[in-house]
C-alpha positions in Angstrom: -94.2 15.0 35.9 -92.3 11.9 36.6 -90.4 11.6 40.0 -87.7 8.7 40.9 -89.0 7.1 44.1 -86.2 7.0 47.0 -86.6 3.4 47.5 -86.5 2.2 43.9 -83.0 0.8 43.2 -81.4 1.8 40.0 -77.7 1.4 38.6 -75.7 4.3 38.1 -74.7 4.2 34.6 -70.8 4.8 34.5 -70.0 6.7 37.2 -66.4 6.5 36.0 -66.1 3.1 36.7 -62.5 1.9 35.6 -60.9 5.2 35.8 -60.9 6.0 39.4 -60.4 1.9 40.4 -57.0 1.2 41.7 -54.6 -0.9 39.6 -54.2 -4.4 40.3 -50.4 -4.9 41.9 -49.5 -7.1 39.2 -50.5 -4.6 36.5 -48.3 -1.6 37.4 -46.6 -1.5 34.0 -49.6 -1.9 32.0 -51.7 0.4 30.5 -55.0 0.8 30.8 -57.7 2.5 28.8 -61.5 2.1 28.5 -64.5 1.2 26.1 -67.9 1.9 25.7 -69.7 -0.4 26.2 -72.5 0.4 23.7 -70.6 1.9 20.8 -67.3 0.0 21.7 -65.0 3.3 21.2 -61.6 3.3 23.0 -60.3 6.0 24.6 -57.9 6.8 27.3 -58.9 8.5 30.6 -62.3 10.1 29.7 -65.8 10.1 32.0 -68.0 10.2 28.7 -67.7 9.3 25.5 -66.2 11.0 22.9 -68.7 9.4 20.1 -72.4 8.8 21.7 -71.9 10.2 25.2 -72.6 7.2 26.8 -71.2 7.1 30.3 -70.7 3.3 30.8 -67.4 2.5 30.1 -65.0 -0.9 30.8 -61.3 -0.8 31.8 -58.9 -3.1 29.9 -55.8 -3.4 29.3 -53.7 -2.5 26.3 -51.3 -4.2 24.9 -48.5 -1.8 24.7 -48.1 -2.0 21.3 -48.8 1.6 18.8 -47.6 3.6 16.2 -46.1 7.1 16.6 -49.0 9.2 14.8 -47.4 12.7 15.7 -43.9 13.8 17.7 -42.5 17.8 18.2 -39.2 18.5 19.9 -40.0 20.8 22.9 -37.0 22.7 24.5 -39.3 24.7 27.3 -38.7 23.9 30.8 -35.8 21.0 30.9 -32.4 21.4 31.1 -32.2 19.6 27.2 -34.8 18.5 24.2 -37.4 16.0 25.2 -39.7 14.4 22.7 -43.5 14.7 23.1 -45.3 12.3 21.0 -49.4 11.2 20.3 -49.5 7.3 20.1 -51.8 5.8 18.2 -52.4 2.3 20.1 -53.2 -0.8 18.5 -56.7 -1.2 20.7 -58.0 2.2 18.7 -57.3 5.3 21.3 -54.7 7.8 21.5 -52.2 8.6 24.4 -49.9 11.1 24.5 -46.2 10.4 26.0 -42.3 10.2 25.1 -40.6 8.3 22.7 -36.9 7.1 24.2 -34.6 7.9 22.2 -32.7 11.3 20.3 -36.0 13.3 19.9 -35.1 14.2 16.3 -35.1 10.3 15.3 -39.1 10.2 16.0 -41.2 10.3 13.3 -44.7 9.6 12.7 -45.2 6.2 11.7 -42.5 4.6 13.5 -43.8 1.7 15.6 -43.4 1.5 19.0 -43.6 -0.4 22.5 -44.9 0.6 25.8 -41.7 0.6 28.1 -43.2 2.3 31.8 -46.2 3.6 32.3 -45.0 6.5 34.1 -42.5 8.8 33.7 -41.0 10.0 36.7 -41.2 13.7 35.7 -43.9 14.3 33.7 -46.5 11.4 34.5 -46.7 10.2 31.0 -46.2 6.8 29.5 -43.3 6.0 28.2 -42.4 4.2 24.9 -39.5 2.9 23.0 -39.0 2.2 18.9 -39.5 -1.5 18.2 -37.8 -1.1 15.1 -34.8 0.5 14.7 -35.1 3.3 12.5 -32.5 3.5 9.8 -33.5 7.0 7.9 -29.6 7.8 7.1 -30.1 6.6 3.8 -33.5 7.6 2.9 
């Protein structure tokens, strides 16, 4: 049987490096995901991941910049509609957030821009259509 010896130094691999490491005060309004750093999958605020299970993963920085890959109008528990969409990012991982704008006027595929990283209610990113959608004659 093989025992580790107390004295023998050895790196904990991962050990959620990234995600529980304050933000730099320059980077409030960015958003941050991390990668593995042996299959190079993105994803947004796991411990593992999703793919290998490999436990060492970097923070970077997105650039803001994804594409609305599914939004539903949810009326339960706020005084009007609110949008909740999933946002496929440019880097490769998914967040979920809002979408300003009327919450009928999301669709999926409609490309959009990270605007705060926090909603003041929910916690959620929020984003905002970089192009503006003109559907009225489609």
């Amino acid at each position: 049987m093989y025992h580790h010896e107390v004295s023998a130094p050895y790196a904990v691999a991962g050990s959620a490096t990234g995600v529980l490491d304050p933000a730099p005060a320059d980077s409030r309004d960015a958003l941050h995901f991390q990668r593995c750093t042996w299959c190079g999958t993105a994803m947004y605020h796991r411990l593992l991941c999703p793919v290998c299970q490999g436990s060492e993963l970097c923070t970077e920085r997105s650039e803001g910049i994804g594409t609305v890959r599914h939004s539903t109008v949810v009326h339960r528990n706020t005084p009007a509609a609110r949008n909740v969409s999933l946002i496929e990012m440019a880097e490769g991982f998914v967040v979920r957030g809002r979408v300003m704008g009327p919450p009928v006027g999301i669709h999926s595929g409609d490309r959009v821009r990270l605007s705060t990283t926090k909603d003041p209610v929910r916690g959620e990113p929020v984003f905002q259509l970089m192009d503006e959608p003109y559907r009225a004659w489609t």
